[in-house]
N, C-alpha and C positions, 0 to 999 in steps of 0.2 A: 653209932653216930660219933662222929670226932666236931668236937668243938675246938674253936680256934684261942691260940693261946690263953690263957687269962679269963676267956669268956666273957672279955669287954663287945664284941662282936653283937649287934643288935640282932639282925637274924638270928645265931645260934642260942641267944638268950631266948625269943622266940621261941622256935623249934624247941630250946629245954624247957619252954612252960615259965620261965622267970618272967616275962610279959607278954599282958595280954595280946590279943589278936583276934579279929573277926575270920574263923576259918572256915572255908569250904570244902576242901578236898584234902585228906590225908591218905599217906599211904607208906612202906617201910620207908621208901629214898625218899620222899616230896612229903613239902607241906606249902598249899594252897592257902594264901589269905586277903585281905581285899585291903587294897594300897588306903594309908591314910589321907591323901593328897590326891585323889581319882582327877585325870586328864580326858576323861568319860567315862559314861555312864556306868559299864562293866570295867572295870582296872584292878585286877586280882594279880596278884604276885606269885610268881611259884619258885618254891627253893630249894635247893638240896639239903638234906638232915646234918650230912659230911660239910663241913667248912671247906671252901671252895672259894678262893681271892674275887674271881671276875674270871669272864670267857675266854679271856684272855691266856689264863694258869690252868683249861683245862687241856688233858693228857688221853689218852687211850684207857688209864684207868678208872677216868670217871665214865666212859663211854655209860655203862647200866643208870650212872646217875640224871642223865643229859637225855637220855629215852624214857628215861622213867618223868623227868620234867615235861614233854614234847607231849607226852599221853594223859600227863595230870593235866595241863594245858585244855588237850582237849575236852576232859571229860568236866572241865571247870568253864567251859564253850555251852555245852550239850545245857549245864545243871543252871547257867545263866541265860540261856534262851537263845544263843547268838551262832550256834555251831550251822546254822542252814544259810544265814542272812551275811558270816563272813564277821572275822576277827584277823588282829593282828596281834604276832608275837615279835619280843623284841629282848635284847642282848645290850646294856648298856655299857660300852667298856673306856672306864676314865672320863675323870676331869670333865675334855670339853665335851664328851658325848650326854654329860647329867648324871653319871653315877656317884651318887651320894654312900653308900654303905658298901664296905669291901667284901660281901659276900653273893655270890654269884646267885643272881636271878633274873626269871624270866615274867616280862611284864606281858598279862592277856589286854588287851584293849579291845573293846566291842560295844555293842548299843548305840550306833550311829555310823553313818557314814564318815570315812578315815580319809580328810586328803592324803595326797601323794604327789611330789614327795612331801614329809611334813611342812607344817612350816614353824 
């Protein structure tokens, strides 16, 4: 695991165990936990262990990290109930898109029907 500078970085303080988290899914790259501001019902977070900016900074070397996220994802789908009825994953990158913390994660939304596009 590489923490990001300082370890001022909310996720990797996460991920080292310095605060708490409601988790579901762990795994060596991923750790799964459930957003504290849910935009529905199921809104689980998934993140890489490696400090990682936003989706924006990723490279060919996180490739294992970003597959390893896709399959926590799903198996965080399966263990929520929502993997048959349909989920949406999502990539916030900057400011105006809503991303609040610079470490790269993938939000699960599910437990209801998702308009499109949001609003």
């Amino acid at each position: 695991m590489t923490l990001a500078e300082g370890s001022e970085c909310l996720f990797c303080r996460i991920v080292a165990g310095e605060v708490p988290c409601d988790a579901l899914v762990e795994t060596p790259k991923t750790l799964a936990f459930r957003d504290l501001h849910p935009v529905a019902p199921v809104h689980v977070l998934v993140v890489p262990r490696r400090h990682v900016e936003h989706a924006a900074a990723v490279t060919p070397e996180h490739a294992e990290d970003v597959a390893e996220m896709i399959t926590t994802a799903r198996a965080v789908a399966e263990a929520e109930g929502v993997l048959e009825r349909g989920y949406r994953l999502v990539f916030n990158v900057g400011e105006d898109a809503g991303n609040t913390v610079g470490h790269l994660h993938l939000h699960v939304l599910g437990g209801r029907a998702l308009e499109w596009p949001p609003g």
